[in-house]
C-alpha positions as CSV (number, residue, x, y, z in Angstrom):
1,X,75.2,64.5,-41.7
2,X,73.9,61.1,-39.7
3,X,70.5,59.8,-41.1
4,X,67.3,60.1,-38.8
5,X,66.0,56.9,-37.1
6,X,62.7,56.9,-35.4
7,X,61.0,54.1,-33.0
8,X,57.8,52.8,-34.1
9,X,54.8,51.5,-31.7
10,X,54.9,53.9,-29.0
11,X,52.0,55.9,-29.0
12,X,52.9,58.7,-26.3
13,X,56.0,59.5,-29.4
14,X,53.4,59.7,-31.9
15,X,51.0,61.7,-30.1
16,X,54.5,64.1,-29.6
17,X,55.6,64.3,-33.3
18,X,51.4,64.8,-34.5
19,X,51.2,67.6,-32.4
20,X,54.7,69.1,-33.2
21,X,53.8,68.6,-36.9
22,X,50.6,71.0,-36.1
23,X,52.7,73.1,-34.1
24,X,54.8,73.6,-37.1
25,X,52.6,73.6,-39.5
26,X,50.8,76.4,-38.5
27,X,53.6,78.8,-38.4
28,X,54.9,77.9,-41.7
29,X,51.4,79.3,-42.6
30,X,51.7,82.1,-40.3
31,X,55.2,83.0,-41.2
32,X,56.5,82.4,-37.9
33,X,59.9,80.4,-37.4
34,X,58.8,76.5,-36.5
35,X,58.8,75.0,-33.1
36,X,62.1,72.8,-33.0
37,X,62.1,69.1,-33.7
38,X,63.3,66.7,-31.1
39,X,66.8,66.3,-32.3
40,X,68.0,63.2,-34.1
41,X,70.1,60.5,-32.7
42,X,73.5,61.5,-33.2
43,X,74.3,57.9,-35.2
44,X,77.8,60.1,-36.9
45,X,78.6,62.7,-34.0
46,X,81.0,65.1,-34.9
47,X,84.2,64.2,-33.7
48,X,85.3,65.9,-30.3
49,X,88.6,67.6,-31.9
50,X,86.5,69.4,-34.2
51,X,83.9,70.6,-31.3
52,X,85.9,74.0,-30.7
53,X,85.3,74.7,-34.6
54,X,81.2,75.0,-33.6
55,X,80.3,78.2,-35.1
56,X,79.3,80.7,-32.5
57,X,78.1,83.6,-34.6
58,X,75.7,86.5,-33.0
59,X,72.5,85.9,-32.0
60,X,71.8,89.2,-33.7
61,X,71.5,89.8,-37.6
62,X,73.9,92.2,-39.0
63,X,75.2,93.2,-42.0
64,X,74.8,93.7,-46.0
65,X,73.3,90.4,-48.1
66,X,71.4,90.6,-51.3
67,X,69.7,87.4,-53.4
68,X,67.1,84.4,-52.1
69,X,68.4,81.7,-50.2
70,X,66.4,78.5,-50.2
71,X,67.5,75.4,-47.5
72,X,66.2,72.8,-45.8
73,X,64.6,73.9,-42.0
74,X,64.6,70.1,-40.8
75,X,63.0,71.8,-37.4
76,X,60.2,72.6,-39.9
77,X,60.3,69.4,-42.2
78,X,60.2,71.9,-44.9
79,X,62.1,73.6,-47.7
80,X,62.1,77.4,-47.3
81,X,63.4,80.6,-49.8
82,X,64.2,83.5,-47.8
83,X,65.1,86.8,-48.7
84,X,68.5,88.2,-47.7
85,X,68.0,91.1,-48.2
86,X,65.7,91.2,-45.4
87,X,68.0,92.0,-42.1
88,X,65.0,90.2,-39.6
89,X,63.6,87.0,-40.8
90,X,61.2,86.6,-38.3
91,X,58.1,88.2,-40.3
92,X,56.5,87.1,-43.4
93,X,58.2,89.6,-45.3
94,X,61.5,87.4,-45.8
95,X,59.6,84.0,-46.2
96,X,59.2,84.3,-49.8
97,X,57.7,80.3,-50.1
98,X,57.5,76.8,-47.8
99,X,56.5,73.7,-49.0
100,X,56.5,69.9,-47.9
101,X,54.5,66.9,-50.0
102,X,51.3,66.1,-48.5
103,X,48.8,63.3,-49.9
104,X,46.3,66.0,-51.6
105,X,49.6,67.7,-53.4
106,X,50.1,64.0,-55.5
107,X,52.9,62.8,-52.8
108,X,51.0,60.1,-51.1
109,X,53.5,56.9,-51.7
110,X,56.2,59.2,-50.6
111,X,55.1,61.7,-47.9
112,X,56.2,59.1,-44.9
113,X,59.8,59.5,-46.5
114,X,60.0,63.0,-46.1
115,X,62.1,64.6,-43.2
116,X,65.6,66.0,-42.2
117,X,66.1,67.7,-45.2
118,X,70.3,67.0,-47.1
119,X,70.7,68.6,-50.1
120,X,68.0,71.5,-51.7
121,X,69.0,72.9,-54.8
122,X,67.2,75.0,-58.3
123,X,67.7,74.1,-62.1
124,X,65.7,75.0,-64.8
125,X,64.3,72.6,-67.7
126,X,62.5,73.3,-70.6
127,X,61.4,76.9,-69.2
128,X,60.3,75.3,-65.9
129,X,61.8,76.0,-62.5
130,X,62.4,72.9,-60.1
131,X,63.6,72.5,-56.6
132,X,65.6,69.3,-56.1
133,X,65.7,67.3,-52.8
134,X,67.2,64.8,-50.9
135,X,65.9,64.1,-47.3
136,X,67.8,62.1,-44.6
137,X,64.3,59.9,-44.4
138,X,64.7,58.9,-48.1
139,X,62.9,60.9,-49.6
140,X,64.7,61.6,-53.0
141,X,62.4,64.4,-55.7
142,X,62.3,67.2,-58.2
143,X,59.2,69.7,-57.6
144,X,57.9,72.3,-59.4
145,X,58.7,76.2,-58.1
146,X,56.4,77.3,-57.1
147,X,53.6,75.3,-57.5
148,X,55.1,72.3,-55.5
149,X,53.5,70.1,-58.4
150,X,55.7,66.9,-58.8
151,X,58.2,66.2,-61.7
152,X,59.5,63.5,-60.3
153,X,59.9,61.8,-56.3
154,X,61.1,58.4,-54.5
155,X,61.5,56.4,-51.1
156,X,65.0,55.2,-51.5
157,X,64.8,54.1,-48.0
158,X,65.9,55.4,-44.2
159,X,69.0,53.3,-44.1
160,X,70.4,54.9,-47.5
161,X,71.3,58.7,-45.7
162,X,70.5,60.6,-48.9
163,X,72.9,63.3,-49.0
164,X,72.5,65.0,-52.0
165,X,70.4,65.2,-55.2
166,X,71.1,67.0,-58.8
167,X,68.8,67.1,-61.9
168,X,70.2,66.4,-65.1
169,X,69.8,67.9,-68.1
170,X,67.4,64.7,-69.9
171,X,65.6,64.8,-66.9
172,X,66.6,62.1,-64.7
173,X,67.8,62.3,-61.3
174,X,71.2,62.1,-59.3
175,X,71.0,60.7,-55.9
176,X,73.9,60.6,-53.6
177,X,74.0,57.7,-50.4
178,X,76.0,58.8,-47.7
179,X,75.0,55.6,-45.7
180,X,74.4,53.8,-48.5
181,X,77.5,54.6,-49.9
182,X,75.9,54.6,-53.4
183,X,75.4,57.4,-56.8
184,X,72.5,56.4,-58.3
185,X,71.3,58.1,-61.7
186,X,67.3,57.4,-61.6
187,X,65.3,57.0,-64.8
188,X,63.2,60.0,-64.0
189,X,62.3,60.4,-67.5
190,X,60.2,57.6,-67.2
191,X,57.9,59.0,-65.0
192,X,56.7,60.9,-61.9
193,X,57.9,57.4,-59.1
194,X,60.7,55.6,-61.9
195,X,62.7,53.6,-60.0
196,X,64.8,52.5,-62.4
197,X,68.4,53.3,-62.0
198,X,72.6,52.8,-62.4
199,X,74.6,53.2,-59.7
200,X,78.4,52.6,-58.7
201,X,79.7,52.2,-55.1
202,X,81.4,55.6,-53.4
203,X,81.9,55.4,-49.9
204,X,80.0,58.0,-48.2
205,X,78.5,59.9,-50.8
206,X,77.5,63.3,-49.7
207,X,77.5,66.0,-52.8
208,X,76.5,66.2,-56.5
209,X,76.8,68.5,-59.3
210,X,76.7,68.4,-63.2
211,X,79.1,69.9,-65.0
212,X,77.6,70.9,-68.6
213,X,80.7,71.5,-70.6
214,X,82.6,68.3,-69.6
215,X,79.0,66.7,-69.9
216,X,80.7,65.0,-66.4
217,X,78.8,64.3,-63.2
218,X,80.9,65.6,-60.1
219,X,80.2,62.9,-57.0
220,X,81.8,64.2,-53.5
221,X,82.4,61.0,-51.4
222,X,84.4,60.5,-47.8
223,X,88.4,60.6,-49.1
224,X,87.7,61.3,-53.1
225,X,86.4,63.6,-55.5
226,X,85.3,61.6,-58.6
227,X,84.2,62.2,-62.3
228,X,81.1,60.0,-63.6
229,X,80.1,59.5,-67.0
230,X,76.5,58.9,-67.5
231,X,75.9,57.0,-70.6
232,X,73.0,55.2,-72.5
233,X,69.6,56.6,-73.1
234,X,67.3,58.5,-70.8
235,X,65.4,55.7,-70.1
236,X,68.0,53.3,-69.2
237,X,71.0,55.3,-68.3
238,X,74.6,54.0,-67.6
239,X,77.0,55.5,-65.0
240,X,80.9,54.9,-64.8
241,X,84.0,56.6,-62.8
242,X,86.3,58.3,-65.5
243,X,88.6,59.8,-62.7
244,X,89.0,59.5,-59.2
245,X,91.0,62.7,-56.8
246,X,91.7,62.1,-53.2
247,X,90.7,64.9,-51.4
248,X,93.4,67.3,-49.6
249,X,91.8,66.2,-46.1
250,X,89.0,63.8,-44.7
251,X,85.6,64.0,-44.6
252,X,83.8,65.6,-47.8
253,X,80.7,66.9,-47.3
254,X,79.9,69.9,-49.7
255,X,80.6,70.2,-53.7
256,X,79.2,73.7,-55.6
257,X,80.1,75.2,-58.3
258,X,82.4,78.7,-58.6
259,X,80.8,81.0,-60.5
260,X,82.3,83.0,-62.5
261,X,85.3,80.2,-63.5
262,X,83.8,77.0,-64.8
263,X,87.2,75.3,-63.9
264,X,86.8,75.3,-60.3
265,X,84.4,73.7,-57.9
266,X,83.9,74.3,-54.3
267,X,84.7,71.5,-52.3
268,X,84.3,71.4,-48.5
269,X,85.4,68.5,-45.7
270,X,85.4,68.9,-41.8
271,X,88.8,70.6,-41.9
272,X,88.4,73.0,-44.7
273,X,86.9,75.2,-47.8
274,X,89.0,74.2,-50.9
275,X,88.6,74.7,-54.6
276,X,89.5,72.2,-57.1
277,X,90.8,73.1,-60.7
278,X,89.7,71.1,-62.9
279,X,92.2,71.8,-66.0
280,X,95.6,71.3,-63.4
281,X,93.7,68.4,-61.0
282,X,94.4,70.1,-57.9
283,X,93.3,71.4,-54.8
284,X,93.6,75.0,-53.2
285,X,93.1,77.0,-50.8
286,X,94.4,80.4,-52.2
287,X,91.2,82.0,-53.8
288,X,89.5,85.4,-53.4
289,X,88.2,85.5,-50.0
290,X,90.1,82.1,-48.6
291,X,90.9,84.2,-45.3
292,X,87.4,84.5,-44.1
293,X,85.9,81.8,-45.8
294,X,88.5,78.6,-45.3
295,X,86.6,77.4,-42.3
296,X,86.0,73.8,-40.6
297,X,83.2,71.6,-40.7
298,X,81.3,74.0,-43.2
299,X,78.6,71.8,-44.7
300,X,77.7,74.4,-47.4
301,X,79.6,77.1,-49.4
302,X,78.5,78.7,-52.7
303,X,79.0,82.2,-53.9
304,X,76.3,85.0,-55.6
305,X,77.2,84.7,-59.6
306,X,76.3,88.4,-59.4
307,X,77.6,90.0,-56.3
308,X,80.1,87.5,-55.6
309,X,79.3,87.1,-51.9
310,X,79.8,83.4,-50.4
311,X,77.3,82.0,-48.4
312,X,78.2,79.5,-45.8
313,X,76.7,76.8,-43.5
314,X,78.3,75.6,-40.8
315,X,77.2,73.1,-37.4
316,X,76.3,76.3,-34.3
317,X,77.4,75.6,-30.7
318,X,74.1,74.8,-28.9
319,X,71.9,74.2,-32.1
320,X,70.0,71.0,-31.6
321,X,72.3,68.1,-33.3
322,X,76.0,68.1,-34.3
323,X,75.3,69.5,-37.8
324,X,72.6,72.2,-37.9
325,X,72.5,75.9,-37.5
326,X,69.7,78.4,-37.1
327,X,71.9,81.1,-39.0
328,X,73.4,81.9,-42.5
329,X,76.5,83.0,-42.6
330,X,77.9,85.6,-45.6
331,X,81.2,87.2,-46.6
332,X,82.0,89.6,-49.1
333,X,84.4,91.8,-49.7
334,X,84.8,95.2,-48.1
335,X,82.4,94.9,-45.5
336,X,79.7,92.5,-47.1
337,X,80.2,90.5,-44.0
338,X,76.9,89.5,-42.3
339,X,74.8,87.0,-40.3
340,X,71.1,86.1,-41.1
341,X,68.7,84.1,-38.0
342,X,66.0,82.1,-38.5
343,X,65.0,81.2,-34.8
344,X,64.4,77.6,-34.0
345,X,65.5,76.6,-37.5
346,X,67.9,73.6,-38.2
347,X,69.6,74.0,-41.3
348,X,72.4,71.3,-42.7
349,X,72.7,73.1,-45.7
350,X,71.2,76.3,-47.4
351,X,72.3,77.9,-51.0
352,X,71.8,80.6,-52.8
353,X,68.5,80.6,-55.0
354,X,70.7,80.5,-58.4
355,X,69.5,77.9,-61.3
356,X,73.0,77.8,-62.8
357,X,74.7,74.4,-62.8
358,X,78.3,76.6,-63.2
């Protein structure tokens, strides 16, 4: 996804966005879909072979989806669970929580980083349920569910593209650079703004996940898949590549674990929905439901540990830049098939509300 850039010193475009933040705060509060966001510039358009692979799914929700969904509404600048279960999500019945840092919520140093929301996920520590973050403004942070209290947040700058985030089991943070083209482990452990932090260089770094029983941190980059060990101590943690996979076609942009088989992952580029085995190092595209889910440019894909349906994201003809969508995309099997709409959303990516790492 290309990273937001905003002009500075014109006061006509700040008198637009302060308006269009009230605008959208208020219906986060009223439960009403946001107004949309002027769309950012398209810095990494999507290349024009891949344009007739624009999902154009109906405008209408339809079918059979249970489980919360939480993703990033960059229309809103906010992170949203939905329920969906709930066929219509324009009532307050399938808004089941919104939240964005403010000053008063602790989040002053980092509030200006916040927008265009890349990578929302949910892990549990120490009986505590977080929602991890990483916004295309720099914004980079763990929050508390529900509260929206803060565990841990940073600015790691607009330039960087942050892509992805993961928390890790001692309590630091993963940060992926797609612009940046940097994994960074950050000494959250430290405290609530640590900016202490390892890193190695992966050329557009766009997905994250920990594996618990290799004790392995999974890094998604432009051409590879690669294995990084995180070493030292909490407070000053190490990070090295242990293995390195080129990736079956260009592009990577989503990594999610299968549940249900800790030897695969789910690994998406512009040109297709693979899973990788771990235990044989390969690639595949024969797995249960490949025929409805192998799709181009999805920028999310993770299935239901219980129900086994697969949630998808994926850039919608006439949605406001070349990566978002307004609607949710599921497939099951029999006919578990359905569609859910947020109007005037912009997702990148949405998953399901699952804590799980695998």
């Amino acid at each position: 996804m290309p990273r937001r850039t905003a002009r500075r010193g014109t006061r006509p475009r700040t008198v637009r966005r302060t308006c269009a933040a009230v605008v959208a705060a208020a219906a986060a509060a009223a439960g009403a879909p946001p107004a949309a966001a002027e769309p950012a510039p398209p810095t990494d358009p999507l290349p024009s072979g891949l344009r007739p692979a624009l999902a154009k799914p109906s405008a209408q929700p339809r079918g059979w989806a249970k489980g919360l969904v939480i993703g990033g509404d960059q229309a809103g600048h906010r992170l949203v669970v939905l329920d969906a279960g709930e066929r219509s999500w324009s009532g307050r019945r399938a808004v089941k929580w919104s939240w964005r840092p403010t000053a008063a919520r602790g989040y002053r140093d980092v509030a200006a980083a916040w927008g265009g929301a890349s990578d929302v996920r949910v892990r549990r520590r120490h009986g505590r349920t977080y929602v991890v973050t990483a916004q295309g403004a720099g914004f980079a942070g763990a929050v508390e569910y529900p509260s929206g209290r803060r565990l841990w947040a940073v600015d790691a700058g607009r330039s960087s593209g942050l892509h992805a985030a993961e928390l890790l089991p001692d309590g630091n943070v993963a940060v992926a650079a797609a612009n940046g083209h940097w994994v960074r482990v950050y000494a959250a452990s430290r405290g609530r703004a640590a900016r202490a932090h390892a890193q190695v260089r992966l050329a557009r770094a766009h997905g994250l996940l920990w594996d618990p029983s290799r004790r392995l941190l999974w890094a998604l980059g432009d051409d590879h898949l690669v294995a990084l060990r995180v070493g030292g101590t909490a407070h000053r943690p190490t990070l090295r590549a242990v293995k390195r996979r080129r990736l079956p076609s260009g592009s990577g942009h989503d990594l999610a674990p299968v549940y249900g088989d800790r030897n695969r992952l789910w690994i998406t580029t512009h040109h297709g929905v693979y899973q990788y085995d771990k235990r044989r190092d390969a690639f595949t595209t024969r797995y249960r439901l490949a025929a409805r889910v192998n799709k181009r440019i999805v920028k999310a894909v993770g299935d239901h540990p219980r129900t086994g349906q697969v949630l998808l994201t994926r850039p919608k003809k006439g949605c406001a830049t070349s990566w978002c969508t307004d609607t949710l995309e599921f497939f099951g099997p029999g006919r578990r098939t359905a569609t859910r709409v947020l109007r005037g959303a912009q997702f990148y990516r949405a998953r399901w509300f699952v804590p799980r790492y695998q």
